[in-house]
C-alpha positions in Angstrom: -55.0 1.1 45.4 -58.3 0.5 46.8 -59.9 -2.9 46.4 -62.8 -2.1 44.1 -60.4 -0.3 41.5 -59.9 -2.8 38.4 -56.1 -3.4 37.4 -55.7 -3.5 33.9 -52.7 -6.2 33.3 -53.4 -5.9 29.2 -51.4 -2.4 28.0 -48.3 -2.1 25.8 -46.3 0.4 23.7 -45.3 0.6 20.3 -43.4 3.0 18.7 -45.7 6.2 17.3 -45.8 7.4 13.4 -46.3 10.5 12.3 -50.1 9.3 11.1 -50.8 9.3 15.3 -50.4 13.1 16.0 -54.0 13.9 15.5 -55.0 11.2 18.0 -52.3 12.4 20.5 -53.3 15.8 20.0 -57.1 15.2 20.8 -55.9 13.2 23.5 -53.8 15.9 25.0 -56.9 18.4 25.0 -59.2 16.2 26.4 -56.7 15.3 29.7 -55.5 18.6 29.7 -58.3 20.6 29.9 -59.5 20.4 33.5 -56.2 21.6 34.8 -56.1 24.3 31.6 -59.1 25.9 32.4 -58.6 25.9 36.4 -55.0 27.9 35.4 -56.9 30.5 33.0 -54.7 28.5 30.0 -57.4 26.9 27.9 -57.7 27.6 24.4 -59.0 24.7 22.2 -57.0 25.5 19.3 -53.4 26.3 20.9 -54.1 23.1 23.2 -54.2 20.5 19.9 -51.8 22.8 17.9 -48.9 22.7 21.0 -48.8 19.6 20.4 -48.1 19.1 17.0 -45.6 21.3 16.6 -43.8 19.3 19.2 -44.7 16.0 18.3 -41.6 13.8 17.4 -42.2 10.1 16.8 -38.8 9.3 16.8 -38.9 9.0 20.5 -42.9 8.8 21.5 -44.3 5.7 21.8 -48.6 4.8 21.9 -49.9 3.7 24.7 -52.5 0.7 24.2 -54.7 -1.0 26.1 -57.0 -3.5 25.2 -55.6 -3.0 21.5 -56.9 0.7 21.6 -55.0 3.8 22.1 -55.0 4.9 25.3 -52.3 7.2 25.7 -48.9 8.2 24.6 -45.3 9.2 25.9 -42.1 10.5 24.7 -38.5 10.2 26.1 -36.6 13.4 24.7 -32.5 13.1 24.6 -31.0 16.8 25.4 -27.6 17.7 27.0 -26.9 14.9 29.9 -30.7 14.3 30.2 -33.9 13.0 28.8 -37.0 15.1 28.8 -40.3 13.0 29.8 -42.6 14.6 27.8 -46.3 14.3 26.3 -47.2 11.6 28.7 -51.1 11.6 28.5 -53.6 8.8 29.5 -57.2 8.6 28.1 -59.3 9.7 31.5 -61.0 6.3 31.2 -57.4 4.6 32.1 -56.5 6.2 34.6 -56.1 4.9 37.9 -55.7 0.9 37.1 -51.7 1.5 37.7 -51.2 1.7 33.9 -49.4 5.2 34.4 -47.5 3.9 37.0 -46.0 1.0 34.8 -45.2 2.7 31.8 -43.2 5.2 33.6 -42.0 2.4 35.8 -40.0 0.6 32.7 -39.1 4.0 31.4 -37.3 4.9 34.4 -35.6 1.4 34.3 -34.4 1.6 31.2 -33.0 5.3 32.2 -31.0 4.2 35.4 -29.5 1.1 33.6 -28.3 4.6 31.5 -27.3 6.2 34.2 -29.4 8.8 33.0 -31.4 12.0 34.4 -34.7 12.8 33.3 -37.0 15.8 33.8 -40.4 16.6 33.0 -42.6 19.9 33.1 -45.9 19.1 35.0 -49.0 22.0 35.0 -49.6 23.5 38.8 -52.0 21.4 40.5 -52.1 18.3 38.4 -52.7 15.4 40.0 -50.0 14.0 37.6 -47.4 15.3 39.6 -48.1 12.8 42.5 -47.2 10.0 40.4 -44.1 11.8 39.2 -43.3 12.2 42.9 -44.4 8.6 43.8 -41.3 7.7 41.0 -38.4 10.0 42.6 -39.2 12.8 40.6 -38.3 16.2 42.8 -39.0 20.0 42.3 -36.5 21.7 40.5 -38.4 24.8 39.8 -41.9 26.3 39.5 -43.8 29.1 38.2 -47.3 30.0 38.4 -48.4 27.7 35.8 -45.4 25.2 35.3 -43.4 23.2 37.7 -40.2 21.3 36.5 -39.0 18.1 38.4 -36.0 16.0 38.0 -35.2 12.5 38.8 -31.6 11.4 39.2 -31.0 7.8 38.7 -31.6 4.8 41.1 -28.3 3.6 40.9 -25.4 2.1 42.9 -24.3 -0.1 45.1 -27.4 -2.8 46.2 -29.5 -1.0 43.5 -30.6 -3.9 41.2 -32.4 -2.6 38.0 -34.5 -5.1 36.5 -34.8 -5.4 33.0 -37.7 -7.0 31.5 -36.5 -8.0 28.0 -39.8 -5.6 27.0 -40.0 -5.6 23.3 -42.4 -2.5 23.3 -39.3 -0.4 24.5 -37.7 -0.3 22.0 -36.3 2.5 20.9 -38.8 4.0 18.0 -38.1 4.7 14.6 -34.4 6.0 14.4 -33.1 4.1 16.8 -32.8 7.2 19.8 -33.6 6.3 23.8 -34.0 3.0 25.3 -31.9 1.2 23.2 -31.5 -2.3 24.8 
């Protein structure tokens, strides 16, 4: 990160509610539209709507910083995996390594799992730099989707830190990241 890029040490996560779909859904449209419209994909209504029909706060947490919302990201248990999912950062925080961090932990508490995780990035987004930048590979692609896996960073001389982080814990029913 260049010099003259501010880091913003003051984020954290707490679990989502149901009442924080409609600000995750405006969210969603606002960071997703750029990459939408350059893949002939953009419709303002089916944007928002997408993601409340998936929304589950069971395993999405709100991304703060500052004490505002910022962004937001779920960890999705399937058949041996989880599914990164929903992971959107307000324009105005990107950048400052905030992305970086939050996946960072996520990932942590994943290989202290054991676990593999995959995620479903849009063509072109620069999103999938970071992804790559965490051990995220291509699993497959399409015109408009690619999907990339991560197995985990473990074994011998592998030492997975873990940060006693109260903000990941697991939300609401109890589901990923359990300590």
């Amino acid at each position: 990160m260049g010099d003259n890029i501010p880091i913003v040490a003051n984020w954290g996560l707490r679990p989502a509610s149901v009442t924080d779909v409609e600000a995750v859904a405006e969210l969603r449209a606002v960071v997703l539209r750029a990459d939408l419209e350059r893949l002939g994909r953009y419709d303002e209504h089916r944007v928002r709507q997408r993601l409340r029909d998936g929304f589950g706060a069971a395993h999405t947490w709100v991304i703060e910083v500052g004490g505002a919302v910022a962004g937001c990201v779920a960890l999705r248990p399937a058949e041996d995996t989880y599914w990164l999912e929903h992971f959107y950062l307000d324009p105005g925080s990107q950048g400052r390594g905030i992305g970086s961090a939050v996946l960072g932990r996520l990932l942590e508490r994943c290989d202290r799992e054991d676990a593999v995780v995959r995620l479903q990035v849009l063509q072109g987004s620069s999103a999938r730099r970071l992804y790559e930048r965490h051990g995220f590979t291509v699993e497959t692609e399409d015109e408009v989707d690619v999907f990339m896996v991560r197995t985990p960073a473990t074994g011998p001389g592998v030492n997975v830190p873990d940060h006693g982080e109260p903000g990941l814990e697991p939300p609401q029913d109890g589901g990923v990241l359990a300590p």
